[in-house]
N, C-alpha and C positions, 0 to 999 in steps of 0.2 A: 478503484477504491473498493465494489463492493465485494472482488477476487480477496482483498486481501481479508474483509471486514468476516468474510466467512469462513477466511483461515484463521480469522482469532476465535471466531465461538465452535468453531471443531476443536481446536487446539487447546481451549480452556474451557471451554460450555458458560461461557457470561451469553449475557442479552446480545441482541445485535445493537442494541443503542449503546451498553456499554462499551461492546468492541470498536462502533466507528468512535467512540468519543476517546479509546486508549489510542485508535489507531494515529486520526488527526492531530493528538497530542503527541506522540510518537514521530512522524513524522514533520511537525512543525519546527520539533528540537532539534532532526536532525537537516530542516531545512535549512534554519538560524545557524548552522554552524558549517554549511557548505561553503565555499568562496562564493563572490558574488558572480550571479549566472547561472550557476549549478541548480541554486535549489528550484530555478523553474523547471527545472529539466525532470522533478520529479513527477511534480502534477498532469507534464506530459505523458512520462510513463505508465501513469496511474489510470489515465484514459483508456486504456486498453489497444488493442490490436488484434488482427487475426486471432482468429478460434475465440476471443473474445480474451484470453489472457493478457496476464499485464503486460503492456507494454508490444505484447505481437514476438516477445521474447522465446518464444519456443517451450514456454511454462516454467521460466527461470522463475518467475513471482513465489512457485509453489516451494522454489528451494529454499524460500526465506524461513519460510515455518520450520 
C-alpha cells in the first residue's frame, strides 16, 4: 500500500494522507465489485514482495500510475 500511496503523491503532489485515503477508497470500490474471492487477493498483493514492490511482481505496481 505505501508503493502505491507514493505513486499517487508523485503523480498528483496531494498529502500522503490524502493519497492513502483516495487510494483505500479506490481500491475498496474496486474491491466491492470483484467476484467473491478476488477482492482478497488484492490486500495480498498490496503486502508487497521481493525488492519490496507490490506484490514481488517485477514492479508491475509501477505500471499502474
Amino acid at each position: 500500500m505505501d508503493e502505491l500511496v507514493a505513486l499517487v503523491v508523485e503523480k498528483t503532489g496531494v498529502s500522503e494522507d490524502v493519497a492513502r485515503t483516495a487510494a483505500k477508497t479506490v481500491l475498496g470500490f474496486v474491491k466491492d465489485r470483484l467476484p467473491p474471492g478476488l477482492g482478497d487477493n488484492i490486500d495480498a498483493l498490496l503486502q508487497g514482495g521481493e525488492g519490496g514492490e507490490i506484490g514481488g511482481l517485477g514492479g508491475i505496481g509501477k505500471l499502474l500510475g
